[in-house]
N, C-alpha and C positions, 0 to 999 in steps of 0.2 A: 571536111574532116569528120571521120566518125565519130558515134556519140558514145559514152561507157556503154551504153548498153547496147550497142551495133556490136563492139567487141567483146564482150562478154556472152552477147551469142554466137559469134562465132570460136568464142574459145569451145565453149561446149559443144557445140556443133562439132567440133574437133577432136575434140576427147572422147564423143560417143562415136564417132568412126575409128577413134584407135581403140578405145573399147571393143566396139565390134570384131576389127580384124584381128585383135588379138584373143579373142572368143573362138573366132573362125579358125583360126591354125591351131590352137592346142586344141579345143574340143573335139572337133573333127578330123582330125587325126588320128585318135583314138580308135580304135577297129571295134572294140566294143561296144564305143558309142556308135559307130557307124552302122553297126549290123542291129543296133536295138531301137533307131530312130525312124521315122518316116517322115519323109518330105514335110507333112504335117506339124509336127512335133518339133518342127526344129526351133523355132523361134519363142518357143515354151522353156528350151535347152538354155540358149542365149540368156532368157530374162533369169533363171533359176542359177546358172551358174556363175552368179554376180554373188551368191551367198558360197559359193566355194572359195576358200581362202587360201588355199595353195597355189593360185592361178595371178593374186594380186599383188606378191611384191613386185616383179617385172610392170604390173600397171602402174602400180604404183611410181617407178622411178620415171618410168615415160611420161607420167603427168610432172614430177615435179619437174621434169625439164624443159617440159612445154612450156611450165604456168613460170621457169627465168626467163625462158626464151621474151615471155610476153611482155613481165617486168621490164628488160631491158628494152624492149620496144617503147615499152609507156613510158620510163624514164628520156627516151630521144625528142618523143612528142612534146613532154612538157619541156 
């Protein structure tokens, strides 16, 4: 059996990939950003626009549905 803290990195392990891909489709998307970025820069993009707050209610709701999904998981184990 996994131990809390086996799952608790893989929650986060999971929330920084929906993180990510939800970075990935609106940021880049943006033609603006597209045309002012370089291949470089792009992961400077990602870290920085974690302080953009128009992009987090939608994270926002995808984690809180993650972190029932898991509750109810941990509620079967014990």
């Amino acid at each position: 059996m996994a131990t809390e803290f086996d799952l608790l990195k893989d929650q986060n392990d999971k929330l920084n990939d929906i993180l990510r891909q939800h970075q990935i489709e609106h940021i880049f998307k943006d033609p603006t950003m597209q045309n002012s970025m370089s291949k470089e820069d792009r992961g400077d993009v990602l870290v920085n626009s974690v302080d953009d707050q128009s992009s987090l209610p939608p994270l926002i709701a995808e984690y809180e549905k993650h972190l029932e999904e898991l509750s109810s998981q941990l509620t079967c184990y014990q």
